[in-house]
SEDRENTI-175482 format. One record per atom (N, C-alpha, C, O): atom name; x, z, y; residue in three letters; chain. Coordinates in Angstrom, 3 decimals. Layout:
N
R/CA/X/Z/Y/ala/A
...
***
This chain:
139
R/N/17.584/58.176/62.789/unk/A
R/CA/17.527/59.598/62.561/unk/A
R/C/18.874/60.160/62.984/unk/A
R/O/19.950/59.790/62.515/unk/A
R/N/18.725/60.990/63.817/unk/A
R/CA/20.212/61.289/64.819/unk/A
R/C/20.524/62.820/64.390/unk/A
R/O/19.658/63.309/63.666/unk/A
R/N/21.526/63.585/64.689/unk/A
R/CA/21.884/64.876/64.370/unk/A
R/C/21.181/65.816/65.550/unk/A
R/O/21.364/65.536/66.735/unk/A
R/N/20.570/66.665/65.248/unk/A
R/CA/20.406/67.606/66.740/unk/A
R/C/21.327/68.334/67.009/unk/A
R/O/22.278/68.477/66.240/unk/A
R/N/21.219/69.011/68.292/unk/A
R/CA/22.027/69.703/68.693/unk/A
R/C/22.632/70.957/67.736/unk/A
R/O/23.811/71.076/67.404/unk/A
R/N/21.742/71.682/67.451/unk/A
R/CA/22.033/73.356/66.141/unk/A
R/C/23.218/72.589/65.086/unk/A
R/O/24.248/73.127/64.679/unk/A
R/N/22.673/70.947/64.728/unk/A
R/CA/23.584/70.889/63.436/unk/A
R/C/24.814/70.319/64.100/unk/A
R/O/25.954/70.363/63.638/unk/A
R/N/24.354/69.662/65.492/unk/A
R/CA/26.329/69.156/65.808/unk/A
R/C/27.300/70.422/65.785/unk/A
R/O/28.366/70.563/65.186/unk/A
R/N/26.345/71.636/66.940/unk/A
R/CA/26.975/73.236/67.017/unk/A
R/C/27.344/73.824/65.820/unk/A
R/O/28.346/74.539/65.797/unk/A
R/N/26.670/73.626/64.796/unk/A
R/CA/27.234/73.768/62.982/unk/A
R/C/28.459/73.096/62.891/unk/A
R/O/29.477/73.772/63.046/unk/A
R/N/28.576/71.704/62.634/unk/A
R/CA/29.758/71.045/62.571/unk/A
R/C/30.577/71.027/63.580/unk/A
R/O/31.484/70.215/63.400/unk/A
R/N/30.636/71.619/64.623/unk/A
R/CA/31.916/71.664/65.431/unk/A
R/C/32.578/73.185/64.843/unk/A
R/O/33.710/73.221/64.361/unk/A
R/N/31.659/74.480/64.965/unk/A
R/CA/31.921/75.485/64.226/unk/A
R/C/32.972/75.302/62.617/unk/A
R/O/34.084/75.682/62.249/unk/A
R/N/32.202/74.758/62.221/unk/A
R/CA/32.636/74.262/60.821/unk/A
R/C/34.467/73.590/61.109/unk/A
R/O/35.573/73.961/60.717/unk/A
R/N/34.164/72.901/61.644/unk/A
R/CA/35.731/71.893/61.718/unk/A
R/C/36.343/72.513/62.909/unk/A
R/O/37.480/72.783/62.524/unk/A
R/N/36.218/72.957/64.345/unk/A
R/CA/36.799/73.562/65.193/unk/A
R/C/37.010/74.960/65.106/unk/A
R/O/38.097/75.511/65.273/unk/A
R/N/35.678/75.649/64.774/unk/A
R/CA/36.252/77.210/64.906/unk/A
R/C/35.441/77.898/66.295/unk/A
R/O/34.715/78.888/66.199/unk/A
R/N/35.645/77.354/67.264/unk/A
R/CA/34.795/77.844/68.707/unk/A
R/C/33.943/76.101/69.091/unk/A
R/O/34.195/75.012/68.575/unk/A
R/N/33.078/76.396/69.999/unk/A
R/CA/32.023/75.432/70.639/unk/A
R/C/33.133/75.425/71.831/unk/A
R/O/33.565/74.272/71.840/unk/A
R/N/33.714/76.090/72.720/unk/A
R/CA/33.849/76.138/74.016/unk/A
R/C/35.162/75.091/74.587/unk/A
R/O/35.161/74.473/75.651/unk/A
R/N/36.389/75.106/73.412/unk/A
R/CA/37.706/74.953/73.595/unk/A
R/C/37.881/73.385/73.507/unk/A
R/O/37.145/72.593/72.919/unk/A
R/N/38.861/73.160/74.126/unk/A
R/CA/39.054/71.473/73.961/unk/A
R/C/39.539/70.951/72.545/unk/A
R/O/40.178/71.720/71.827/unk/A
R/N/39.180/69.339/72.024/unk/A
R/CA/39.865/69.386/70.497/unk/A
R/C/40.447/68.061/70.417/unk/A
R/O/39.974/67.113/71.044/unk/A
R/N/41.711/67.948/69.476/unk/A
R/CA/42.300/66.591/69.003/unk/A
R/C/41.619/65.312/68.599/unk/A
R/O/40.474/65.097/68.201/unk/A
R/N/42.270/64.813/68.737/unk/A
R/CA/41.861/63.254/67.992/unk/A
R/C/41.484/63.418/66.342/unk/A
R/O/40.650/62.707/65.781/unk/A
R/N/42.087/64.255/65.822/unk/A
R/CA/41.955/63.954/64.400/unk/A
R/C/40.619/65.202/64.459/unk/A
R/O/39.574/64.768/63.974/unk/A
R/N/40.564/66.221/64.827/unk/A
R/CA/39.472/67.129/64.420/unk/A
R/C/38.031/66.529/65.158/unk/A
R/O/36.961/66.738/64.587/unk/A
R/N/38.062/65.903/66.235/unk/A
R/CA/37.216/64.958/66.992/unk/A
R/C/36.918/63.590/65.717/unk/A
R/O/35.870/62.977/65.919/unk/A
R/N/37.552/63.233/64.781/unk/A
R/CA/37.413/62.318/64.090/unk/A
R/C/37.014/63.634/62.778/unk/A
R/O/35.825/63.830/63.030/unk/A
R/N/37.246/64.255/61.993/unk/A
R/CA/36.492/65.071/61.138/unk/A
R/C/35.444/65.197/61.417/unk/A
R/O/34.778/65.357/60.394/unk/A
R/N/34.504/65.234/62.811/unk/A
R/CA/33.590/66.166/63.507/unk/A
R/C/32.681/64.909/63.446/unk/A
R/O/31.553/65.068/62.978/unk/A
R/N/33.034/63.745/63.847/unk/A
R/CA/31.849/62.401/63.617/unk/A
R/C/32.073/62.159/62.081/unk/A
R/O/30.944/61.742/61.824/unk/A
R/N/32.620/62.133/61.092/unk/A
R/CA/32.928/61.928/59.955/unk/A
R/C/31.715/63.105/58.895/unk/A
R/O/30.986/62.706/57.987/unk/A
R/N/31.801/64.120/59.240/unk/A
R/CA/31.082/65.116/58.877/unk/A
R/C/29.465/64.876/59.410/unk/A
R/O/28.493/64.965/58.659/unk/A
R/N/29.404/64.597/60.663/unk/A
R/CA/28.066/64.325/61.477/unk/A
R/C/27.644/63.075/60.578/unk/A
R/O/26.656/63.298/59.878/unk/A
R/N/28.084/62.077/60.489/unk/A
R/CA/27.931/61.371/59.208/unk/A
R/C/27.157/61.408/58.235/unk/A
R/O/26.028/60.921/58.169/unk/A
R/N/27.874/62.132/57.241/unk/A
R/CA/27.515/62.440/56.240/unk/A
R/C/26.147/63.260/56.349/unk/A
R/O/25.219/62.932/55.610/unk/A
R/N/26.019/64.161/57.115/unk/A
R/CA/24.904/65.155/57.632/unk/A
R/C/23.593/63.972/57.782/unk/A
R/O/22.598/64.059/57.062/unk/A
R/N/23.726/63.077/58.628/unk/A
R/CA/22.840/62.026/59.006/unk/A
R/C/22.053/61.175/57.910/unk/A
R/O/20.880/60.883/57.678/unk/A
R/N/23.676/60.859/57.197/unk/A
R/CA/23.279/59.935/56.113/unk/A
R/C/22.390/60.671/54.852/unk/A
R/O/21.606/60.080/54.110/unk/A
R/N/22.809/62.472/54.805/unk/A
R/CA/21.755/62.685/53.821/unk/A
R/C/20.357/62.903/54.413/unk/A
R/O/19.288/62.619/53.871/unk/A
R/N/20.550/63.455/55.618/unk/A
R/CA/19.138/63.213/55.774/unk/A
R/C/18.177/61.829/55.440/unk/A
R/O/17.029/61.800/54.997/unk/A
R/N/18.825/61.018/55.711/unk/A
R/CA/17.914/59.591/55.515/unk/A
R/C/17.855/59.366/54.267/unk/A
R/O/17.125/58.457/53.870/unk/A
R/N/18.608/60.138/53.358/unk/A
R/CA/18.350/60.345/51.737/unk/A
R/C/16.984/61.136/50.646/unk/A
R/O/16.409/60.947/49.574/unk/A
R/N/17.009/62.088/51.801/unk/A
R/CA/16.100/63.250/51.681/unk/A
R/C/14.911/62.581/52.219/unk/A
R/O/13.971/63.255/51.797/unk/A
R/N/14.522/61.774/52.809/unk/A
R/CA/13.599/61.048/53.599/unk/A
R/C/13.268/59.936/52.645/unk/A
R/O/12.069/59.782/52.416/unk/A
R/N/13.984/59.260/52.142/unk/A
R/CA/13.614/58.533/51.260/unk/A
R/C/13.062/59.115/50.036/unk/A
R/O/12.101/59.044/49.270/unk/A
R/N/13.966/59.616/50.209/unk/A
R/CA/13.071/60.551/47.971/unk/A
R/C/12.066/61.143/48.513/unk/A
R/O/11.505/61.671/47.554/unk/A
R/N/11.564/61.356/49.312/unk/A
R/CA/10.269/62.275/50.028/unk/A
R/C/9.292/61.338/50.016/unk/A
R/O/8.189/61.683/49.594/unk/A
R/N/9.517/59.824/50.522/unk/A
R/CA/8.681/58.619/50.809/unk/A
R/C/8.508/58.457/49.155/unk/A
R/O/7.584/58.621/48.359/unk/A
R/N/9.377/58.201/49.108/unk/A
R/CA/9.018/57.550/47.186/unk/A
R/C/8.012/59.080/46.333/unk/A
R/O/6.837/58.983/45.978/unk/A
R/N/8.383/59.630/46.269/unk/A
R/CA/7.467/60.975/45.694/unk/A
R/C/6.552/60.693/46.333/unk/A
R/O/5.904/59.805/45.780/unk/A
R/N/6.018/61.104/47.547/unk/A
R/CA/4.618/61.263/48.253/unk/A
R/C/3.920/59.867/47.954/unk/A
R/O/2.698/59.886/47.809/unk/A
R/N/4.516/58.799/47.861/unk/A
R/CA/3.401/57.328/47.614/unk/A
R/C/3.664/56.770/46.310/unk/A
R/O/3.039/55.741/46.051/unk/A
R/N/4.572/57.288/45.293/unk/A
R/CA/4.666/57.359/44.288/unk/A
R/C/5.106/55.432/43.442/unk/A
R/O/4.830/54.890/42.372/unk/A
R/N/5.903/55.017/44.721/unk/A
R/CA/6.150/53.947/44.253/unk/A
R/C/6.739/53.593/42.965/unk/A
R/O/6.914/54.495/42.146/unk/A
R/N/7.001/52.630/42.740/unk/A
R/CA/8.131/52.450/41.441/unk/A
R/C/9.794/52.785/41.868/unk/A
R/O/10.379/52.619/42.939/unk/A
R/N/10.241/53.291/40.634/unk/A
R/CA/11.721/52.823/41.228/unk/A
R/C/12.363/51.341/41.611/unk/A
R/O/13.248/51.150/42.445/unk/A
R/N/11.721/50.369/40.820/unk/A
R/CA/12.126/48.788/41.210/unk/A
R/C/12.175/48.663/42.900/unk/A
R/O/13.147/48.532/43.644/unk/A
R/N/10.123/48.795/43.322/unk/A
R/CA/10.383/48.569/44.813/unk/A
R/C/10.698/49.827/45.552/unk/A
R/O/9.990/49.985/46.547/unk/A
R/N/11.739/50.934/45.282/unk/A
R/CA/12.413/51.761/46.071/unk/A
R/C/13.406/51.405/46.393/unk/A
R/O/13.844/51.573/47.531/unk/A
R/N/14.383/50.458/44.892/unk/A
R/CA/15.535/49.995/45.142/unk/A
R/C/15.794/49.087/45.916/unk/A
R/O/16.759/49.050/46.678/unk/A
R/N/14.513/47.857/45.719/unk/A
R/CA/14.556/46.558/46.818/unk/A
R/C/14.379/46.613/48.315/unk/A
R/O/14.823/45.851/49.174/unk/A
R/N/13.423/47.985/48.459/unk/A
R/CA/13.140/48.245/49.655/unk/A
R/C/13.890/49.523/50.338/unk/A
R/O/13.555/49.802/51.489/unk/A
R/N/14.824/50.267/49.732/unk/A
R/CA/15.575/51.688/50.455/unk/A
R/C/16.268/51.373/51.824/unk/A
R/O/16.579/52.158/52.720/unk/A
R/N/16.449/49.822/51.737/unk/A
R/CA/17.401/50.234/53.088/unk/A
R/C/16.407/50.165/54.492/unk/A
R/O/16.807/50.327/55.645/unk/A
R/N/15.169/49.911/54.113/unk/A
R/CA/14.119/49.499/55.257/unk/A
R/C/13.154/50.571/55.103/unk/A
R/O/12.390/50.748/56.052/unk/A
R/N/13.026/51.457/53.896/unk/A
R/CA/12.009/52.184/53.446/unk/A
R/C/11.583/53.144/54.625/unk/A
R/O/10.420/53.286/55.004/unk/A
R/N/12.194/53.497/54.917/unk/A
R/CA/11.881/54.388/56.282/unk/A
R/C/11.017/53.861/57.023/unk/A
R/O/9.801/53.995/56.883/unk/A
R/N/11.738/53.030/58.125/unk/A
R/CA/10.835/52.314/59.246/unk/A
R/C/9.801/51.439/58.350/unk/A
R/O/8.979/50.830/59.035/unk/A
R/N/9.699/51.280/57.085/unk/A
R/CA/8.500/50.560/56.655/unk/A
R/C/7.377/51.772/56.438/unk/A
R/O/6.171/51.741/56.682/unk/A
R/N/8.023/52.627/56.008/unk/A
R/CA/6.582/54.169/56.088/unk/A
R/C/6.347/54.224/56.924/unk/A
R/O/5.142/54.406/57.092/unk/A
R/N/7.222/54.128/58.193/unk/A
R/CA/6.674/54.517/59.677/unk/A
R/C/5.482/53.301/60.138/unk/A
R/O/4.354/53.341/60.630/unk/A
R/N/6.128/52.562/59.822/unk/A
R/CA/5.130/50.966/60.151/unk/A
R/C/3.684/51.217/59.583/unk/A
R/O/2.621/51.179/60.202/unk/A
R/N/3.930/51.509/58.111/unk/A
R/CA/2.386/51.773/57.380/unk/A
R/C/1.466/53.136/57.617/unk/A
R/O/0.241/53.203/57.515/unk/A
R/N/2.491/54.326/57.997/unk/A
R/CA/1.804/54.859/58.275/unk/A
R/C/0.923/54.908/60.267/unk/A
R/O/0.002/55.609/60.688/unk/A
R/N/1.526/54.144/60.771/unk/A
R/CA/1.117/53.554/61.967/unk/A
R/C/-0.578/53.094/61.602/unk/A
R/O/-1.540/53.799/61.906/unk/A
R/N/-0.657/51.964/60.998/unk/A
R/CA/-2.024/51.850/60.296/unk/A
R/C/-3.011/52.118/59.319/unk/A
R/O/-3.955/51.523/58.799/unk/A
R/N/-2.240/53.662/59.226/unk/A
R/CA/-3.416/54.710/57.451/unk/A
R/C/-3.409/55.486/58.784/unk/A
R/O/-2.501/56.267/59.070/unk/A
R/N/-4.538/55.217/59.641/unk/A
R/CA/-4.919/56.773/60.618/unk/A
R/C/-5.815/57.525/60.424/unk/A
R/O/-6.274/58.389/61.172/unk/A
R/N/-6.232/57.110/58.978/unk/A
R/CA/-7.053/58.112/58.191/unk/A
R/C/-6.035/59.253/56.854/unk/A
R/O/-6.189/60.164/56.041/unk/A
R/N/-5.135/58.446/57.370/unk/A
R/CA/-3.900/58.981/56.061/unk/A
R/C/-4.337/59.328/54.755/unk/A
R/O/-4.234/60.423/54.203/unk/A
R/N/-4.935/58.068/54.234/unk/A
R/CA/-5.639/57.907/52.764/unk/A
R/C/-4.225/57.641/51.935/unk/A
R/O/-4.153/58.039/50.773/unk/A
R/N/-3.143/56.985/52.531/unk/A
R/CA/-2.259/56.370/51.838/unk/A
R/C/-2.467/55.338/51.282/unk/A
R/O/-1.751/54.897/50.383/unk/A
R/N/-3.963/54.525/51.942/unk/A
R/CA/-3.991/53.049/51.892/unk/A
R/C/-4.490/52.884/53.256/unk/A
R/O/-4.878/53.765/54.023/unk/A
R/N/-4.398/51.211/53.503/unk/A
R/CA/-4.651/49.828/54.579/unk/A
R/C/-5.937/49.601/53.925/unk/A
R/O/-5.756/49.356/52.733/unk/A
R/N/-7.299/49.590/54.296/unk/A
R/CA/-8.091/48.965/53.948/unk/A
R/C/-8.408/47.655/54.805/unk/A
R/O/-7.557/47.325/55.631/unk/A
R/N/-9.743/46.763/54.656/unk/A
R/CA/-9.826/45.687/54.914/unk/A
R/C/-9.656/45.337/56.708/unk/A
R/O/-9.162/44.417/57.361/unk/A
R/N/-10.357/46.618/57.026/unk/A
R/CA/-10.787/46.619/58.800/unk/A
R/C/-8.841/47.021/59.523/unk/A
R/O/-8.530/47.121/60.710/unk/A
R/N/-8.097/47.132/58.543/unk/A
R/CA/-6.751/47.597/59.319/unk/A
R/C/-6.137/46.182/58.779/unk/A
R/O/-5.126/46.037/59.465/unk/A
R/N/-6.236/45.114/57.931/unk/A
R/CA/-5.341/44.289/58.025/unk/A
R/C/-5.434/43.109/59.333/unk/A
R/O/-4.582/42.228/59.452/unk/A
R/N/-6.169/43.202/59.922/unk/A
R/CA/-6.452/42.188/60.443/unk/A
R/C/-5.608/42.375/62.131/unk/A
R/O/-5.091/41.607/62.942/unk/A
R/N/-5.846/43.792/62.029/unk/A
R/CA/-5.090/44.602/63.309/unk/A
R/C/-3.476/44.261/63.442/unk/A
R/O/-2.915/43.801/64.436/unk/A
R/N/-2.653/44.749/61.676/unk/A
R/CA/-1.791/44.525/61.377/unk/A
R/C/-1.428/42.867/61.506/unk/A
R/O/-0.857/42.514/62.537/unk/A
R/N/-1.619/42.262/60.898/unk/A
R/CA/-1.602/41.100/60.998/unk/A
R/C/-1.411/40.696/61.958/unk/A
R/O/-0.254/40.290/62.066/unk/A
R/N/-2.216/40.539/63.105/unk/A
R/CA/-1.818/40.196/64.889/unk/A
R/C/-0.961/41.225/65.147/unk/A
R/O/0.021/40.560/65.475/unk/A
R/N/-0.635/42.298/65.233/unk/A
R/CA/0.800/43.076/65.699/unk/A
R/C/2.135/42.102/65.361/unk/A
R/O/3.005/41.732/66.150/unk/A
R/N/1.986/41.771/63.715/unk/A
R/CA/2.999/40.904/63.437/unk/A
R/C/3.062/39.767/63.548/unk/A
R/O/3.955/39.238/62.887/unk/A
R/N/2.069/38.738/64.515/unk/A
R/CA/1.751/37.696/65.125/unk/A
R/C/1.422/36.825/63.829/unk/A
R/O/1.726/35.645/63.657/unk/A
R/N/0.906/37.455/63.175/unk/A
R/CA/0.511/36.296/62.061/unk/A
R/C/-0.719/36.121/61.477/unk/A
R/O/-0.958/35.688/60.349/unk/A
R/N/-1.646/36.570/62.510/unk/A
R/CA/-3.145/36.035/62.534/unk/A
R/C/-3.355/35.040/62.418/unk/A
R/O/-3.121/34.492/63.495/unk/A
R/N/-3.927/33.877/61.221/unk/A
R/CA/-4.353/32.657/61.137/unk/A
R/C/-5.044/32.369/61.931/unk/A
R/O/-5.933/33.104/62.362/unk/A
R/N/-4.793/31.175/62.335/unk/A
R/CA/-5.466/29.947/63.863/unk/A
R/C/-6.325/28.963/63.418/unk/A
R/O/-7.246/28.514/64.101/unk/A
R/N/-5.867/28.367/61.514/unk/A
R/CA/-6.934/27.317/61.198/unk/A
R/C/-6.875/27.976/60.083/unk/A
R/O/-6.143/28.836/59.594/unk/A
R/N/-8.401/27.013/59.591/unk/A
R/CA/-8.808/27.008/58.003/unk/A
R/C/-7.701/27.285/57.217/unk/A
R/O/-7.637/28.335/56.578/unk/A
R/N/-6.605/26.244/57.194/unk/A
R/CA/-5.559/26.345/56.507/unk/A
R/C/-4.607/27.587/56.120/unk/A
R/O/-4.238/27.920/54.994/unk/A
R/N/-4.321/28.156/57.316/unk/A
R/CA/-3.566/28.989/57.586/unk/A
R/C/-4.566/30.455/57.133/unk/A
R/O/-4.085/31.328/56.411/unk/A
R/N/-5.735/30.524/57.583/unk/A
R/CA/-6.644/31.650/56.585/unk/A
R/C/-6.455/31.473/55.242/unk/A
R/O/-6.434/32.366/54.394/unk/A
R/N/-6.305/30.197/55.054/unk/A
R/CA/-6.679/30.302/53.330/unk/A
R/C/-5.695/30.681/52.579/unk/A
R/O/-5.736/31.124/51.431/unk/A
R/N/-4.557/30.442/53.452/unk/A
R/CA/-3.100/30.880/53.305/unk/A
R/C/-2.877/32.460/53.235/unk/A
R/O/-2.541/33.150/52.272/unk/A
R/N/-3.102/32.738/54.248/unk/A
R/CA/-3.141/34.216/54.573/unk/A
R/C/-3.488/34.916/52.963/unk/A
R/O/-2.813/35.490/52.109/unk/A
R/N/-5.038/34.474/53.117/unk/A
R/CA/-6.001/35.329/52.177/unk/A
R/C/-5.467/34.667/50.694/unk/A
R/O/-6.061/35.278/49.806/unk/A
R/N/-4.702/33.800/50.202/unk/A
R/CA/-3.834/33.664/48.806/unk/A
R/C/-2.643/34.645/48.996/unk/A
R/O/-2.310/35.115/47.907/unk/A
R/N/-1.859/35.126/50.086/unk/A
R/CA/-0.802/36.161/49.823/unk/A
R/C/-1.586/37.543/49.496/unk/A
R/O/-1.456/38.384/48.605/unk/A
R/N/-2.427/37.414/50.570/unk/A
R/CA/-3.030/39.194/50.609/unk/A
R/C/-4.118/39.496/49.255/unk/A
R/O/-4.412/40.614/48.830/unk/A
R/N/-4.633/38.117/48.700/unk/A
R/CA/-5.085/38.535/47.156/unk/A
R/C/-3.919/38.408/45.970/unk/A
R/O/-4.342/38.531/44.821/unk/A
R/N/-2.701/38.207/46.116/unk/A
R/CA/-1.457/37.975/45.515/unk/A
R/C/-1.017/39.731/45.437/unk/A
R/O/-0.681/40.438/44.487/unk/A
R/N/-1.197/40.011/46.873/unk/A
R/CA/-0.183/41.161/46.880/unk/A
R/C/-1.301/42.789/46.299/unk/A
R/O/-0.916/43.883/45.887/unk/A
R/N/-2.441/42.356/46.482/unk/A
R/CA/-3.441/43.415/46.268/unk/A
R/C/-3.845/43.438/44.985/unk/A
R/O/-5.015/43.277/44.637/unk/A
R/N/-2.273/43.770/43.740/unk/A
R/CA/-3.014/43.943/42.660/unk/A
R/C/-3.346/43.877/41.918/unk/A
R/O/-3.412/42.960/41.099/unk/A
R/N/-3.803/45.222/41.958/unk/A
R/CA/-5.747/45.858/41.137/unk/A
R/C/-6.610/45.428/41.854/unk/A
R/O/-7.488/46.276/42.015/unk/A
R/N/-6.922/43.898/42.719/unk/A
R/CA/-7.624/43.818/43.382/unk/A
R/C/-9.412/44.582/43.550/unk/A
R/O/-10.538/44.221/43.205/unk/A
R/N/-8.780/45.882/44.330/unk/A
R/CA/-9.553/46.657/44.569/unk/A
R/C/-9.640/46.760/46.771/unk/A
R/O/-10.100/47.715/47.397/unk/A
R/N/-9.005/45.386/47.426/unk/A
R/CA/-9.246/45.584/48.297/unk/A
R/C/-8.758/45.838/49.805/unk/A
R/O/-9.001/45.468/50.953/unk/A
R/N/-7.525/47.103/48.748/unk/A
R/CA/-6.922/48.052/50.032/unk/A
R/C/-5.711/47.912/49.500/unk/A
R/O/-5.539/47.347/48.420/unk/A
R/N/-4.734/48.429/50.230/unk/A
R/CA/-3.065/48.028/49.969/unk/A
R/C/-2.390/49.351/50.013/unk/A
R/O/-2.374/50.222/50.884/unk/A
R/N/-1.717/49.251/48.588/unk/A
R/CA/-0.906/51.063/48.746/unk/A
R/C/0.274/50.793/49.611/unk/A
R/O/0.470/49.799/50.311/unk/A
R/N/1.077/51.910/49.436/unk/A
R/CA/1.886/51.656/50.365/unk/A
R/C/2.887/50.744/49.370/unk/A
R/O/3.698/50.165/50.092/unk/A
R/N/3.103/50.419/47.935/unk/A
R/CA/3.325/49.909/47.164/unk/A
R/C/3.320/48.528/47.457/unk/A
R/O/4.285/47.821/47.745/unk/A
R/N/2.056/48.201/47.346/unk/A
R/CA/1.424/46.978/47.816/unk/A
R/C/1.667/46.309/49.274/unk/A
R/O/1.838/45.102/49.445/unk/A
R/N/1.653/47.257/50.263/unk/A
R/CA/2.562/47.031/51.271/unk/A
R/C/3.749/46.318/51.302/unk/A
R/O/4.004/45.214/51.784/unk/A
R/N/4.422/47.111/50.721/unk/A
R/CA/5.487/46.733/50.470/unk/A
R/C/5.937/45.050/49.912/unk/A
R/O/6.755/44.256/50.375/unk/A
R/N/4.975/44.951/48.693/unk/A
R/CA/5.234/43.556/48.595/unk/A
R/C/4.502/42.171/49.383/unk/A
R/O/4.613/40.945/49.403/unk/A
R/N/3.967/42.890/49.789/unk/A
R/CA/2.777/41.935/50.985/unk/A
R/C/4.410/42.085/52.187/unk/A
R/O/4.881/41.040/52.637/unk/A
R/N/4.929/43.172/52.470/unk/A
R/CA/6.264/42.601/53.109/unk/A
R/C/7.200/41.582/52.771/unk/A
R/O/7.633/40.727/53.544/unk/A
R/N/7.568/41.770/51.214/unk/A
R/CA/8.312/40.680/51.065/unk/A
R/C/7.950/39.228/51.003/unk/A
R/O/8.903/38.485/51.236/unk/A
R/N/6.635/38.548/50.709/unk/A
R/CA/5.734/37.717/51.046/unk/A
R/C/6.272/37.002/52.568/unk/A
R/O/6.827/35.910/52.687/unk/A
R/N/5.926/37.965/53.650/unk/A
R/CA/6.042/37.375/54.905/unk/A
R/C/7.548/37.316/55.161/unk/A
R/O/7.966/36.450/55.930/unk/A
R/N/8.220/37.991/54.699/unk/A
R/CA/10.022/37.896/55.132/unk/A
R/C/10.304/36.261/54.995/unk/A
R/O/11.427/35.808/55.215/unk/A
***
């Protein structure tokens, strides 16, 4: 998540004064220092947005914040009904994306002991909750 242009033109305003004029080492170092901070809350605001909207716990917000992002992006890649669950016909999709489609008996039976591990209220489908720990499973 990068700064756009309006908010770099904000923070140069902010710490320089004009857009046009040439600037020092140290106000050139305020100016990424500030861009920073700008960045970093956004990916803050993004997170408390993810956790509210799927209503995780705080436990797996804390275990999962530093990935939480690109892991919504990942899950929501496969809710293209945007139920805010994976049902049965999307794990299997998922699964081969992440090359870990079982090849034998074994390895199904394997599979299908994590994914009834991680599902639950075994009711089936995977929140984004549940996701989540069906991630830590395969890590």
């Amino acid at each position: 998540m990068g700064l756009d242009q309006l908010s770099f033109r904000k923070i140069v305003e902010e710490v320089h004064g004009d857009t046009d004029g040439g600037i020092d080492f140290e106000t050139f170092q305020e100016m990424v220092h500030r861009g920073r901070e700008h960045a970093d809350r956004l990916i803050r605001e993004r997170e408390r947005r993810i956790k509210q909207a799927t209503g995780i716990s705080d436990e797996a917000f804390q275990e999962f914040r530093r990935d939480i992002v690109e892991l919504h992006i990942l899950f929501q890649r496969f809710d293209t009904e945007q139920k805010g669950t994976l049902g049965p016909e999307k794990l299997p999709l998922m699964l081969t994306e992440f090359g870990l489609m079982p090849k034998t008996a074994q390895e199904r039976a394997e599979v299908e002991a994590v994914l009834r591990a991680t599902d639950t209220d075994d009711d089936g489908v995977f929140t984004f909750e549940e996701f989540l720990h069906l991630t830590r499973q395969v890590r």
